[in-house]
BALOBA-1460 file (C-alpha; in Angstrom, 3 decimals):
// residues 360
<rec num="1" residu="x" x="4.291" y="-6.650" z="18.133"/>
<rec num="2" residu="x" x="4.712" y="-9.035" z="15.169"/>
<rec num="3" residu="x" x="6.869" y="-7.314" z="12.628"/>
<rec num="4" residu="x" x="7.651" y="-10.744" z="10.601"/>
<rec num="5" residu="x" x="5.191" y="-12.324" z="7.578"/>
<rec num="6" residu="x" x="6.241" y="-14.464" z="4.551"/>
<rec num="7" residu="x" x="6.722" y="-17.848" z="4.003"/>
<rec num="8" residu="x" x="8.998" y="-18.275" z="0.548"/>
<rec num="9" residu="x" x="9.961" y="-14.634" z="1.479"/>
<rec num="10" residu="x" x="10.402" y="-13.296" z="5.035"/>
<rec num="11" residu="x" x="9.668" y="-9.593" z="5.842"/>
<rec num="12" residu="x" x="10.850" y="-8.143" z="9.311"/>
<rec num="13" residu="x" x="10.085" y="-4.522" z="9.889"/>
<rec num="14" residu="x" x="11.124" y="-2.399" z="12.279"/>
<rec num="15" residu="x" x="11.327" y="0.769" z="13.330"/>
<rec num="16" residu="x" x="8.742" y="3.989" z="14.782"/>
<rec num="17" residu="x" x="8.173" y="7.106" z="12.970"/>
<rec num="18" residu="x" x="10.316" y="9.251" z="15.039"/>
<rec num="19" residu="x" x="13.385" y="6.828" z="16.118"/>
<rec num="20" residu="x" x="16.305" y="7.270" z="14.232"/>
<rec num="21" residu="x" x="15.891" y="4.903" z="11.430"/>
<rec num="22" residu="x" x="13.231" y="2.601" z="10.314"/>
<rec num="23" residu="x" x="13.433" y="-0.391" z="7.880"/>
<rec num="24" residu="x" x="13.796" y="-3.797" z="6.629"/>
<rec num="25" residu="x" x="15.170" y="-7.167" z="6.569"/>
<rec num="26" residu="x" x="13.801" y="-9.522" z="3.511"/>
<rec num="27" residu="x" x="14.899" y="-13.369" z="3.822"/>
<rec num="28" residu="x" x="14.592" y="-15.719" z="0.768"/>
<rec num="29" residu="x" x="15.734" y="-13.458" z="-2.107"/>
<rec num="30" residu="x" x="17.052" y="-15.315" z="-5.021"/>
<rec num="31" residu="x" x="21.274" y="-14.621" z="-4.866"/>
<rec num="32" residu="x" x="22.733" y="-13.138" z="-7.728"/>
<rec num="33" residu="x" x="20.320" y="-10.566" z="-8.514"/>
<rec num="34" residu="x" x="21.283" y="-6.610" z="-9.570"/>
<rec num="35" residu="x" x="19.250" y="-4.419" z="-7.570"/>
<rec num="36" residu="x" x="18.394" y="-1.401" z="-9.999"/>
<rec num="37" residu="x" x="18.552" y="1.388" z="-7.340"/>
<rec num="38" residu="x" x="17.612" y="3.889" z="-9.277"/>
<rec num="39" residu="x" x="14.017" y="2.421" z="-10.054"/>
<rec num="40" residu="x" x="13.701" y="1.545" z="-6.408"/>
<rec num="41" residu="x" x="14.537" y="5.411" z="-6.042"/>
<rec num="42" residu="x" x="11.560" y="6.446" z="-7.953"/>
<rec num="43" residu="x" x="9.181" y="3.788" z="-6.420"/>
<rec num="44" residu="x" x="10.129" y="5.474" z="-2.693"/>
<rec num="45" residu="x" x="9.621" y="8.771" z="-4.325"/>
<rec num="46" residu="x" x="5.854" y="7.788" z="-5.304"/>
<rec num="47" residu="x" x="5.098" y="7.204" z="-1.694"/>
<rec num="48" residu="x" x="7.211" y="9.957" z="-0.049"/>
<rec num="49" residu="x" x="5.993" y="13.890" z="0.723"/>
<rec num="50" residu="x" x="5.676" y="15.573" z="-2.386"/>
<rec num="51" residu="x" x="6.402" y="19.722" z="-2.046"/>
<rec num="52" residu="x" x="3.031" y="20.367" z="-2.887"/>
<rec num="53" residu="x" x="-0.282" y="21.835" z="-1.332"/>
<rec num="54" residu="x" x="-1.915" y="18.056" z="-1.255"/>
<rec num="55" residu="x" x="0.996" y="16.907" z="0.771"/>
<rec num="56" residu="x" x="2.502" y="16.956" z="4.534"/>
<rec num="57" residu="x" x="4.693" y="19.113" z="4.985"/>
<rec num="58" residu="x" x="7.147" y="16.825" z="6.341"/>
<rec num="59" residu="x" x="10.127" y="16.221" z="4.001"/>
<rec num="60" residu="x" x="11.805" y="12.910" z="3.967"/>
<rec num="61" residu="x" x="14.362" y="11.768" z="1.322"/>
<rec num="62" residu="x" x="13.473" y="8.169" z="2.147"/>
<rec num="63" residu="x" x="16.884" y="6.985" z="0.483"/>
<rec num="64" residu="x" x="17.678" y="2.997" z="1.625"/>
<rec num="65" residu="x" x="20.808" y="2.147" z="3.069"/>
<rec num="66" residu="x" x="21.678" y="-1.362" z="2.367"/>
<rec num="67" residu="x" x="23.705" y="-2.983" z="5.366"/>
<rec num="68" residu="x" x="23.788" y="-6.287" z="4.426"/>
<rec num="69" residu="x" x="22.608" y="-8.760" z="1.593"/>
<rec num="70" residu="x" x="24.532" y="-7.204" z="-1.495"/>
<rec num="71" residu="x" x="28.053" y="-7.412" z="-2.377"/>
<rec num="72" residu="x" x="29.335" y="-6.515" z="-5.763"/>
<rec num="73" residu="x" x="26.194" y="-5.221" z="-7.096"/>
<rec num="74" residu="x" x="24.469" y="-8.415" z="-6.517"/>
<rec num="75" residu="x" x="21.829" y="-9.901" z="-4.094"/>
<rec num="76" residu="x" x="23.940" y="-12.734" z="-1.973"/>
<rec num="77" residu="x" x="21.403" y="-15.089" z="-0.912"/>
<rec num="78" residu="x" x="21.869" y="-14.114" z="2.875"/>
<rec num="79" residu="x" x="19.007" y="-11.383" z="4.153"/>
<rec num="80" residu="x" x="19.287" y="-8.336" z="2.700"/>
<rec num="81" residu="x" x="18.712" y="-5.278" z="5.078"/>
<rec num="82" residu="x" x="18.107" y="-1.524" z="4.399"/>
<rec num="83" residu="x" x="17.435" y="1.273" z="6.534"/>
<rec num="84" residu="x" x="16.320" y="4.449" z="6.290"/>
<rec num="85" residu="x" x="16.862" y="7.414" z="8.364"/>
<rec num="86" residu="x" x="14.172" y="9.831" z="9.872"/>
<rec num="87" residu="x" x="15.497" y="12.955" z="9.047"/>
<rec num="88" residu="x" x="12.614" y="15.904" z="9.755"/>
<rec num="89" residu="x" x="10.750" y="14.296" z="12.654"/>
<rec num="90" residu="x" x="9.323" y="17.400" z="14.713"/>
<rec num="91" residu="x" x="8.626" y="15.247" z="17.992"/>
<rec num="92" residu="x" x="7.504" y="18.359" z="19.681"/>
<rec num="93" residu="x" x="4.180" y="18.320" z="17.709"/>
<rec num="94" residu="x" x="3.073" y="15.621" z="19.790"/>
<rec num="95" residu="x" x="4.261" y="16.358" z="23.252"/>
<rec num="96" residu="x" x="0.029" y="17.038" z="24.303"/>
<rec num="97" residu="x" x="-0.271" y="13.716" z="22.452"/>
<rec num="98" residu="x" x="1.075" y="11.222" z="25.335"/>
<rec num="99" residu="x" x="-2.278" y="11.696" z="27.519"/>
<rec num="100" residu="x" x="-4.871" y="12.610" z="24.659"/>
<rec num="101" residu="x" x="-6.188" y="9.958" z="22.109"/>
<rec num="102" residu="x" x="-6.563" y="11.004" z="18.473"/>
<rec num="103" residu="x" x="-9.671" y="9.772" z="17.200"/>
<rec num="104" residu="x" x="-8.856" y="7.368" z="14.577"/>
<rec num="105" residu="x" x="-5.507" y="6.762" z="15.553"/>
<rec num="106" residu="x" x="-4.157" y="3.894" z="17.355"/>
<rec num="107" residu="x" x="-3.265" y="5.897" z="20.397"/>
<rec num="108" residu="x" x="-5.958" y="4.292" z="22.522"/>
<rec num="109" residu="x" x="-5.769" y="0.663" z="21.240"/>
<rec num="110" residu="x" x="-1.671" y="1.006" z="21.661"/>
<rec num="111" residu="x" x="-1.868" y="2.312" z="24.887"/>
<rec num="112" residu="x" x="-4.087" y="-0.497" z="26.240"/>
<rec num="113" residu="x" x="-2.272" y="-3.234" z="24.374"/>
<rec num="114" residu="x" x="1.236" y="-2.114" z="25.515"/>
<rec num="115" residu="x" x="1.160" y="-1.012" z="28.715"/>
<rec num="116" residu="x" x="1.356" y="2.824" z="27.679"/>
<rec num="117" residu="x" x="5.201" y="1.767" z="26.487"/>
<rec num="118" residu="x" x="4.537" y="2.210" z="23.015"/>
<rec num="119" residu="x" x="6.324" y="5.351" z="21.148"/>
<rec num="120" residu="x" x="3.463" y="7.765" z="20.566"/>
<rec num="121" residu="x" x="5.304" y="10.154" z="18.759"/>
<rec num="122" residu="x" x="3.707" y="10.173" z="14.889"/>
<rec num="123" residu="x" x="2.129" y="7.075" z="15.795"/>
<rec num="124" residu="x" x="5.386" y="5.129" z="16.731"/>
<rec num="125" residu="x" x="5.379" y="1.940" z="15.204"/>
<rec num="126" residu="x" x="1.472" y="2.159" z="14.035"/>
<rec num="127" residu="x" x="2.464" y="5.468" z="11.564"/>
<rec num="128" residu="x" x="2.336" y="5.303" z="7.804"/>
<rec num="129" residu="x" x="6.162" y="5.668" z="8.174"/>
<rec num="130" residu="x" x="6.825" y="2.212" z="8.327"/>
<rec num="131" residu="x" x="5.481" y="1.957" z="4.347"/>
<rec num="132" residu="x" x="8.110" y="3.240" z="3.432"/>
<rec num="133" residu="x" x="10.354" y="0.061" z="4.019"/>
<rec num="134" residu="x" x="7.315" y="-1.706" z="2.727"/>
<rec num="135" residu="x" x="7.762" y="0.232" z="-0.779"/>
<rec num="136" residu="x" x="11.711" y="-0.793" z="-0.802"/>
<rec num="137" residu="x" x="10.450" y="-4.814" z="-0.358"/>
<rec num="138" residu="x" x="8.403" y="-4.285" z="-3.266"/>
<rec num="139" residu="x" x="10.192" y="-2.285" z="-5.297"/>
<rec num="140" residu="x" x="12.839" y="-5.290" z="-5.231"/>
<rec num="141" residu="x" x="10.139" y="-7.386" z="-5.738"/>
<rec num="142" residu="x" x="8.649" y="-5.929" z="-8.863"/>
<rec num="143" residu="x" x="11.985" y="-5.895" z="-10.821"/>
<rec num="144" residu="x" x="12.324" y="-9.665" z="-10.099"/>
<rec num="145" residu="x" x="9.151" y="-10.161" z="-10.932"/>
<rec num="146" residu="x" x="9.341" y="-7.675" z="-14.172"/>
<rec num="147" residu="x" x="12.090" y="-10.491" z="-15.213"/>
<rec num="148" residu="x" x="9.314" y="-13.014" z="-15.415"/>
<rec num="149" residu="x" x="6.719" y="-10.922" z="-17.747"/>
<rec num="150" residu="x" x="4.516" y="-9.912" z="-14.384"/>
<rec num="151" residu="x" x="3.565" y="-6.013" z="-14.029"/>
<rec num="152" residu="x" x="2.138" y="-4.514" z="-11.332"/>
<rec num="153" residu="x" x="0.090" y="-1.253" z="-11.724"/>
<rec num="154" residu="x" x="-2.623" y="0.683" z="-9.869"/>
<rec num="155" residu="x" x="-4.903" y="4.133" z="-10.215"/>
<rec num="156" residu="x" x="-6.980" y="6.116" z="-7.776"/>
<rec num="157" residu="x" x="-10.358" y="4.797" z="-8.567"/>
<rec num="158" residu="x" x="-11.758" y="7.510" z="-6.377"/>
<rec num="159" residu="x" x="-11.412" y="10.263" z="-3.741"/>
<rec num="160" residu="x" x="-14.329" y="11.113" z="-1.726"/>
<rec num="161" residu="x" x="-17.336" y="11.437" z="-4.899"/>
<rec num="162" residu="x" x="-15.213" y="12.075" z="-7.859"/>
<rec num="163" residu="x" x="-14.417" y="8.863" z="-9.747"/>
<rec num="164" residu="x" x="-12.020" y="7.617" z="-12.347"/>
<rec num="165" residu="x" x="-13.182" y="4.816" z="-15.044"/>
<rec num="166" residu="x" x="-11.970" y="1.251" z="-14.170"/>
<rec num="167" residu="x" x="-9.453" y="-0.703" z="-15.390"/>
<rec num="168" residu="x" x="-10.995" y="-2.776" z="-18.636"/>
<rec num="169" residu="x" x="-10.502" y="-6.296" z="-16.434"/>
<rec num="170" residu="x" x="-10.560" y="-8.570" z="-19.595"/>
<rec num="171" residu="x" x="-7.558" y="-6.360" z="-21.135"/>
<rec num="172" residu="x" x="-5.239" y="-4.217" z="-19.162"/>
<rec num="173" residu="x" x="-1.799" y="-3.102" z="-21.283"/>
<rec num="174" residu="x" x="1.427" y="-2.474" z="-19.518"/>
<rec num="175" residu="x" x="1.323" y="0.706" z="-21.655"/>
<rec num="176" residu="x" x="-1.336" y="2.180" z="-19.519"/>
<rec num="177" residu="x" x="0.169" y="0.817" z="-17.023"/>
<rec num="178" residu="x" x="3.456" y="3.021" z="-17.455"/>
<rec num="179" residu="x" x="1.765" y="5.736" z="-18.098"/>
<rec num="180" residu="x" x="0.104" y="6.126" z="-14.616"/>
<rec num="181" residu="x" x="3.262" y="5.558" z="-12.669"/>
<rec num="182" residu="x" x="4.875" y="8.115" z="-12.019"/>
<rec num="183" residu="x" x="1.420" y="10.810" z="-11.729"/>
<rec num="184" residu="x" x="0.908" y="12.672" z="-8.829"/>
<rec num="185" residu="x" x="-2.325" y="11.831" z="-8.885"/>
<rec num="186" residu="x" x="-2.268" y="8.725" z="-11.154"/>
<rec num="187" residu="x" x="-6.331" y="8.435" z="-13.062"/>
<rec num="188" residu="x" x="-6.749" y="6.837" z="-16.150"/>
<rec num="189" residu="x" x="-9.217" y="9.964" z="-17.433"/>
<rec num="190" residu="x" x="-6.712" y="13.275" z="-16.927"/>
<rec num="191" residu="x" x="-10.154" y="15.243" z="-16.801"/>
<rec num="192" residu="x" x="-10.977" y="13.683" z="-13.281"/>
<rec num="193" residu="x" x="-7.379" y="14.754" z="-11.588"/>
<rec num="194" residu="x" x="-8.483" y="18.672" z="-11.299"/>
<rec num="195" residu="x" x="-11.672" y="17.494" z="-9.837"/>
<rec num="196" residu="x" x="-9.762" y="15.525" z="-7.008"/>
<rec num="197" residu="x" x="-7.266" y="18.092" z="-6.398"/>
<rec num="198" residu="x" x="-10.024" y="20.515" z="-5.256"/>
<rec num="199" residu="x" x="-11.469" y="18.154" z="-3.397"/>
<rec num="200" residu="x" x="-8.436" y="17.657" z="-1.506"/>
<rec num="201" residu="x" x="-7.622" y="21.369" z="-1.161"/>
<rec num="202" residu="x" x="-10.930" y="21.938" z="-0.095"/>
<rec num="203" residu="x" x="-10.808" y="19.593" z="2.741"/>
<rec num="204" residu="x" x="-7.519" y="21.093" z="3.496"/>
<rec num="205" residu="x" x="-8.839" y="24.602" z="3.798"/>
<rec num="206" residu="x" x="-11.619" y="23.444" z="5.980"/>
<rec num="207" residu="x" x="-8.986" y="21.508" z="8.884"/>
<rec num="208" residu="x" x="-10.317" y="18.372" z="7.188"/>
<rec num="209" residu="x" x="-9.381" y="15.013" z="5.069"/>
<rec num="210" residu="x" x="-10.748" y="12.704" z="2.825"/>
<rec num="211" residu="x" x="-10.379" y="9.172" z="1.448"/>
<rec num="212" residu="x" x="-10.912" y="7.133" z="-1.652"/>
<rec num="213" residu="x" x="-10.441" y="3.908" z="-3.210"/>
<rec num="214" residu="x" x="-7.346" y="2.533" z="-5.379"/>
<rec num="215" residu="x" x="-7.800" y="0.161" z="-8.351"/>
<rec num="216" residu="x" x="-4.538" y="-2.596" z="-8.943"/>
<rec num="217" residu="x" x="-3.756" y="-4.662" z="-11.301"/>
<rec num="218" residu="x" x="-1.694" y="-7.413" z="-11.909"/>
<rec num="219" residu="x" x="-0.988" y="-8.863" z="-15.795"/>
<rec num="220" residu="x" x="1.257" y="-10.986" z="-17.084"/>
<rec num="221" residu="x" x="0.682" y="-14.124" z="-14.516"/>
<rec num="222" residu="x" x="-0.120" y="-17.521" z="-15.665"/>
<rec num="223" residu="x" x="-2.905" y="-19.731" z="-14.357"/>
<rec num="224" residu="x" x="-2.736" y="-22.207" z="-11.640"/>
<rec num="225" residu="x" x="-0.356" y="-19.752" z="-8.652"/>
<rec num="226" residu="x" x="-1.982" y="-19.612" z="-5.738"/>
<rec num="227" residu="x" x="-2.607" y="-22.448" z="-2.872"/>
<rec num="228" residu="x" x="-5.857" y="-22.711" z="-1.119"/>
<rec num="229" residu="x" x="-7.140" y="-22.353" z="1.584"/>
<rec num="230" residu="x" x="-4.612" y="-20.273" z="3.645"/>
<rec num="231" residu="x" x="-2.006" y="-19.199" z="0.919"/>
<rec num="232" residu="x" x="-4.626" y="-18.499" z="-1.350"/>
<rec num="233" residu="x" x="-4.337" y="-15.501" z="-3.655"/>
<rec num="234" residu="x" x="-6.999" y="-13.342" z="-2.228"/>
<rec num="235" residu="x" x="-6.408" y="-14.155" z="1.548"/>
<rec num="236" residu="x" x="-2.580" y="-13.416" z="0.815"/>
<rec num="237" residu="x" x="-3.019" y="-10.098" z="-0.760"/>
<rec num="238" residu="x" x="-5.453" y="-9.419" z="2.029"/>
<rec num="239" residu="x" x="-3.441" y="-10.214" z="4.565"/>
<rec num="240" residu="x" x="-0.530" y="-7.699" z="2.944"/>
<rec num="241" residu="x" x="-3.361" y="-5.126" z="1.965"/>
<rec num="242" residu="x" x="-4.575" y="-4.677" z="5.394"/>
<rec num="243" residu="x" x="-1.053" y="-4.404" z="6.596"/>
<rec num="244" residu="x" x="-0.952" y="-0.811" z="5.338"/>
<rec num="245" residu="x" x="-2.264" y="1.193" z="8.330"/>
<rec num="246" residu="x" x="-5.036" y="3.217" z="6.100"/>
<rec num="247" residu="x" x="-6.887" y="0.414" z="4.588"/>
<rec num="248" residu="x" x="-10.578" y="-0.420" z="5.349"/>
<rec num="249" residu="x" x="-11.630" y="-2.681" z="2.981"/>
<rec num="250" residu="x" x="-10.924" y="-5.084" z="-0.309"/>
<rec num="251" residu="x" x="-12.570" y="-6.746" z="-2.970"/>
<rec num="252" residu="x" x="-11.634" y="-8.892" z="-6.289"/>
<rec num="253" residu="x" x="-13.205" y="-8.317" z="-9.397"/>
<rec num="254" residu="x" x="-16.424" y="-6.897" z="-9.361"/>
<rec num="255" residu="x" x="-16.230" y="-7.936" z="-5.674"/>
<rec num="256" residu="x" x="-19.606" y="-6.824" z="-3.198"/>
<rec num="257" residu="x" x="-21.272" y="-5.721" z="-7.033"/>
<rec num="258" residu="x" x="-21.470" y="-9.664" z="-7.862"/>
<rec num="259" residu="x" x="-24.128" y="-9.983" z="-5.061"/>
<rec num="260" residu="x" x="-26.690" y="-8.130" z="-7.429"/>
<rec num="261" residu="x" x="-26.264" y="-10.126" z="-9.884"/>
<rec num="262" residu="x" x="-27.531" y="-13.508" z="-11.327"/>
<rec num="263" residu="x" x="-24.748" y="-16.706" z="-11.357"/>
<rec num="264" residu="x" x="-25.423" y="-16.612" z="-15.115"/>
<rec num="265" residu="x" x="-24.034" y="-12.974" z="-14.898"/>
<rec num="266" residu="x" x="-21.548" y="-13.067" z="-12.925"/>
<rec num="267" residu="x" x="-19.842" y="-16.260" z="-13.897"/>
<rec num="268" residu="x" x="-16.538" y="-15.436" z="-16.635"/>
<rec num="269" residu="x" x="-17.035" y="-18.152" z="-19.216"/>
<rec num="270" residu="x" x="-14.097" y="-19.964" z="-20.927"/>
<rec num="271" residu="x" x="-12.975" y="-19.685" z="-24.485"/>
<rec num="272" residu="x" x="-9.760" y="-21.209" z="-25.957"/>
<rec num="273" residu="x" x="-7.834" y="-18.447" z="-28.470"/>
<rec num="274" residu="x" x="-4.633" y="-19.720" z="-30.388"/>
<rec num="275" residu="x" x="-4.672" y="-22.540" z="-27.584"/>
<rec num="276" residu="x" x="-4.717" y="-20.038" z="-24.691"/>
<rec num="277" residu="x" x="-7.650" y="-20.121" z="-22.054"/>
<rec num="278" residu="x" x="-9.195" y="-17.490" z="-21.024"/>
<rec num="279" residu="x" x="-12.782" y="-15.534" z="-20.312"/>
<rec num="280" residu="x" x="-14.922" y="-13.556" z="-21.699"/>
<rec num="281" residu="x" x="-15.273" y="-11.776" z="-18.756"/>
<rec num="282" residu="x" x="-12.994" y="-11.223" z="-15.484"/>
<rec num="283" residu="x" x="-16.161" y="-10.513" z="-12.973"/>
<rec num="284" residu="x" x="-13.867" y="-12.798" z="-10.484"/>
<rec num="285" residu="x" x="-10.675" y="-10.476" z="-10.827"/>
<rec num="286" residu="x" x="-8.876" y="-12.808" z="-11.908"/>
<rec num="287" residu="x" x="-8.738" y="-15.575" z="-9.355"/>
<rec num="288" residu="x" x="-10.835" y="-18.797" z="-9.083"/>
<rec num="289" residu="x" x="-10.279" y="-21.063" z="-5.923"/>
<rec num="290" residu="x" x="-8.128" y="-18.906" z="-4.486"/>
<rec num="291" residu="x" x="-5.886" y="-19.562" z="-7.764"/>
<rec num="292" residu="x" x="-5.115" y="-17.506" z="-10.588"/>
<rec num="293" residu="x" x="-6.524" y="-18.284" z="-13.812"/>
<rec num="294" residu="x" x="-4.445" y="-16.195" z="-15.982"/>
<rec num="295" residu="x" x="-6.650" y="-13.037" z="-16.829"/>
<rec num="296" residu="x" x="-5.575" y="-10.244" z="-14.726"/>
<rec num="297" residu="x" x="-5.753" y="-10.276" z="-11.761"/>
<rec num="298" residu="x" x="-7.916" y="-6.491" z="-10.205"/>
<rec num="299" residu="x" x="-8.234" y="-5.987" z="-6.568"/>
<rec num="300" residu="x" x="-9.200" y="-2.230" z="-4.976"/>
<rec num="301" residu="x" x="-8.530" y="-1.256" z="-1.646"/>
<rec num="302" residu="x" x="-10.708" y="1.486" z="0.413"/>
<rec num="303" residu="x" x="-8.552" y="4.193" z="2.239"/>
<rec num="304" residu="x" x="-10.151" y="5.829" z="4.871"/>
<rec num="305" residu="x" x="-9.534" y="9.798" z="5.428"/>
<rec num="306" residu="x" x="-6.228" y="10.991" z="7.337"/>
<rec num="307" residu="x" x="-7.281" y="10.787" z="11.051"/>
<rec num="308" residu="x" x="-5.040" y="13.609" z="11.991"/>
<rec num="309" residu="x" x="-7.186" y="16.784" z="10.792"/>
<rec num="310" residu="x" x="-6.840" y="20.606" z="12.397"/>
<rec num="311" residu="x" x="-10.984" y="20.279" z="13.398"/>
<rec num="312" residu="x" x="-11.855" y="20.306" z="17.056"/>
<rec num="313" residu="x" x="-12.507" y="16.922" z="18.132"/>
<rec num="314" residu="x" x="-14.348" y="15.018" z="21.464"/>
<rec num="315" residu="x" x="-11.304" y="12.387" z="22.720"/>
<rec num="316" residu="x" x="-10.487" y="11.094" z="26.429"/>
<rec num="317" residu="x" x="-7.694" y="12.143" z="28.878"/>
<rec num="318" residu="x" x="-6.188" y="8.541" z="29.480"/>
<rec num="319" residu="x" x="-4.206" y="9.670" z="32.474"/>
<rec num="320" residu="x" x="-6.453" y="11.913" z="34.230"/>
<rec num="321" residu="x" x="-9.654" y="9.541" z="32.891"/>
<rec num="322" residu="x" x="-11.751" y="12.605" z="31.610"/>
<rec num="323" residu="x" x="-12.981" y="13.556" z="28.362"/>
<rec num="324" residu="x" x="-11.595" y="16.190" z="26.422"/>
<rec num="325" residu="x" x="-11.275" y="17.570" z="23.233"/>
<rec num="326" residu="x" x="-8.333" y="17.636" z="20.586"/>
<rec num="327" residu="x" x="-7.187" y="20.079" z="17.720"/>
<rec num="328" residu="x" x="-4.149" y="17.947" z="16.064"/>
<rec num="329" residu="x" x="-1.377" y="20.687" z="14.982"/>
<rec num="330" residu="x" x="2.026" y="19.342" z="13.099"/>
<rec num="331" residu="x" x="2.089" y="18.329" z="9.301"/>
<rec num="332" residu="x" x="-0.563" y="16.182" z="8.126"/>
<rec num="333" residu="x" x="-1.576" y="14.754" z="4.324"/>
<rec num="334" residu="x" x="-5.265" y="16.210" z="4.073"/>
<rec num="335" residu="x" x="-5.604" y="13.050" z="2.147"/>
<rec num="336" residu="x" x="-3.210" y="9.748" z="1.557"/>
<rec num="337" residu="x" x="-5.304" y="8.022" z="-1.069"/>
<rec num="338" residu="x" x="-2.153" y="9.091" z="-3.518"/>
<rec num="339" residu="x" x="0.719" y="8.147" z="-1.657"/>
<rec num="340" residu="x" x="-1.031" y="4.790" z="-0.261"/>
<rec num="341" residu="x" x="-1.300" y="3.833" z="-3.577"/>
<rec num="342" residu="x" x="2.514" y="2.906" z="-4.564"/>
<rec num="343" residu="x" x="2.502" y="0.997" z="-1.206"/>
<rec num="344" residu="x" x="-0.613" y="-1.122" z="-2.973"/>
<rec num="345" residu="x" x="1.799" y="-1.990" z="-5.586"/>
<rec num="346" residu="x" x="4.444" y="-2.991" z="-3.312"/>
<rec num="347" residu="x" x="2.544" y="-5.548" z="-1.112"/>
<rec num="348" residu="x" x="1.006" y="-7.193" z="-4.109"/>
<rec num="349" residu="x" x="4.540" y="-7.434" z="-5.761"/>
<rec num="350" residu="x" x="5.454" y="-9.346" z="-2.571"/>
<rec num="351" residu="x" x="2.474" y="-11.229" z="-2.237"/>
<rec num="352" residu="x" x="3.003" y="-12.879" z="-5.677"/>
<rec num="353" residu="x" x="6.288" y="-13.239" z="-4.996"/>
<rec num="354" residu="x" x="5.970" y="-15.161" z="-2.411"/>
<rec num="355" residu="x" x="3.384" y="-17.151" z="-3.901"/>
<rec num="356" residu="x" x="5.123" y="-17.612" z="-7.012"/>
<rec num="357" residu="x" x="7.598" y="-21.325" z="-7.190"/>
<rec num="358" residu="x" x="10.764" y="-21.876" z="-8.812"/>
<rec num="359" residu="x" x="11.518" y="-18.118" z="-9.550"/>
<rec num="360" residu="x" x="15.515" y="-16.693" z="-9.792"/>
C-alpha cells in the first residue's frame, strides 16, 4: 500500500479502522508555528459521528495525540506525528465479513490485491476512518494558510435530487464562508436542509443510502500558483480528492457544463479594476493552465451512496467460490455526503499548501 504523497509537504498515513490507533506523520511544516488545537478540535468534530438519526452510530472522540513535532507550543521543523485512538470499534459486526464481499466495498479488490492479508474489519485500511487523520493535516494546514489571507470553504451542493444554489464563482465572501462551517448539514439556502434530511431518513428507514455532490471553494489566492503539467492545480487537488475513499468524480468551474457551450461563452474575459486583474466570469473555476489566476478557485466532488446498507444484496463467497447474498448489520451513515465534506476542505488546504512557495 502507498500511504505517502506530497512533495513540499509529505503525508504518511497509517493505520485500519479497527487497530488500535490510526494517524499521521506530516514532513515539511514550517518550524515555529502555534498549532491552535482547539480549531483543529472543531474541524475533527465536522467529520466525526454526530449523535443524530443521519449518523452511524459509532461514537469516536477523534481527539489527536501529538507524539512528536511540537515542543513548547510550537511546530519544530522535524515531522510532526499524531495519532488517534479507535475507541468503539465493534469488530464482531464483521466476523461473516472475512468470506463475503460487500458490494461496493473494497473487500474483493483488497482481497485479490493482498493476498487475503488485508484487515477486513470496517474496511481495514480502505475505511473512511483513515479521514480522520486526513482532517488533522488539513486542519493544520488551513490555519497556516489562514495566516496568508487564503480560506477554504465548502457546501453540500446536493443529496440525491434536492439541490442547494451554487457558490456565486466571480464573488465568494469569507462571511458566507463562516457561516456554513460549523452546520450539520452546511447549504447556502436553510430552506433546502429539511428537504435533505428526509431524504436521508427516508433512505434510512428503507435499509438504504444516498449520495450527493459538495461545492468548495478557495478565495483569497493570488494568480500565477500552480506548476503544469504534473503539479498542476487541478491534477493536484484531484489526486488528493480522489484520495477520500467516497469520491466518484470532479470538475472545475462549470466543469462537464462548458461542453454545451460556445468558446465565446465559456471563455472568462479579463478586466483590470484599481490595477487588479480579474474576469468577468469564473466559468474555468478559477484556474487557467493548470495555474491559478486569482478569482476563486470552485471545484465539486461527487460522493457516491454508503455501500454498507441493511438491503439484501447478490455478492460471492470468496472462499467457498459460490454466490451468495449479504444483509450488512453494524452502524452505518445512511449517507456521508455531510461528513465527507470537511475532509474536502482538508485535502484542498493541503493541496495548496503544498503548491504554495516561500510560505512560514
Amino acid at each position: 500500500m502507498n500511504g505517502v504523497w506530497g512533495n513540499k509537504i509529505k503525508l504518511s498515513l497509517f493505520g485500519e479502522s479497527h487497530g488500535e490507533v490510526l494517524g499521521i506523520t506530516i514532513t515539511g511544516l514550517p518550524p515555529g508555528f502555534e498549532i491552535n488545537f482547539d480549531q483543529v478540535s472543531r474541524e475533527m468534530a465536522r467529520r466525526a459521528p454526530r449523535r443524530s438519526s443521519i449518523s452511524t452510530g459509532r461514537k469516536e472522540g477523534d481527539l489527536p495525540e501529538v507524539v512528536s513535532g511540537y515542543f513548547k507550543n510550537k511546530t519544530t521543523g522535524a515531522p510532526l506525528c499524531a495519532i488517534i485512538r479507535n475507541d468503539d470499534s465493534r469488530s464482531e459486526d464483521y466476523s461473516q465479513l472475512k468470506d463475503l464481499m460487500r458490494p461496493g466495498h473494497a473487500d474483493y479488490t483488497g482481497a485479490v490485491k493482498y493476498d487475503g492479508f488485508n484487515d477486513y474489519r470496517g474496511g481495514g485500511h480502505f475505511s473512511g476512518r483513515l479521514t480522520a487523520p486526513l482532517v488533522f493535516a488539513g486542519a493544520v494546514c488551513k490555519q497556516i494558510l489562514e495566516k496568508q489571507g487564503i480560506t477554504i470553504g465548502a457546501h453540500i451542493k446536493s443529496i440525491k435530487g434536492v439541490a442547494d444554489k451554487s457558490f456565486d464563482p466571480v464573488t465568494i465572501s469569507k462571511d458566507l464562508l463562516e457561516k456554513l462551517y460549523g452546520k450539520e448539514l452546511p447549504v447556502i439556502e436553510d430552506a433546502k436542509e429539511a428537504e435533505m434530511r428526509k431524504v436521508i431518513l427516508d433512505a434510512k428507514s428503507n435499509g438504504d443510502s444516498v449520495g450527493g455532490v459538495v461545492e468548495c471553494a478557495i478565495i483569497g489566492l493570488k494568480a500565477g500558483i500552480g506548476k503544469p503539467f504534473f503539479d498542476s492545480v487541478e491534477s493536484t487537488l484531484a489526486h488528493l480528492a480522489f484520495s477520500i475513499p467516497a469520491v466518484k468524480g470532479i470538475e472545475f468551474g462549470l466543469g462537464f457544463e462548458m461542453t454545451k457551450m460556445f468558446g465565446s461563452q465559456a471563455n472568462d474575459e479579463f478586466y483590470y479594476v484599481n490595477d487588479q486583474v480579474k474576469t468577468k466570469t469564473n466559468n474555468n473555476g478559477g484556474i487557467l493552465g493548470g495555474i491559478t489566476t486569482g478569482m476563486p478557485i470552485i471545484f465539486r466532488c461527487a460522493i457516491k451512496p454508503t455501500p454498507s446498507i441493511a438491503k439484501v444484496q447478490n455478492t460471492i463467497n470468496l472462499a467457498e467460490k459460490t454466490n451468495d447474498v449479504l444483509a450488512i448489520t453494524g452502524r452505518h451513515d445512511p449517507c456521508i455526503v455531510q461528513r465527507v465534506l470537511p475532509v474536502i476542505e482538508a485535502v484542498a488546504a493541503i493541496g495548496i499548501f503544498d503548491l504554495l512557495e516561500g510560505v512560514k
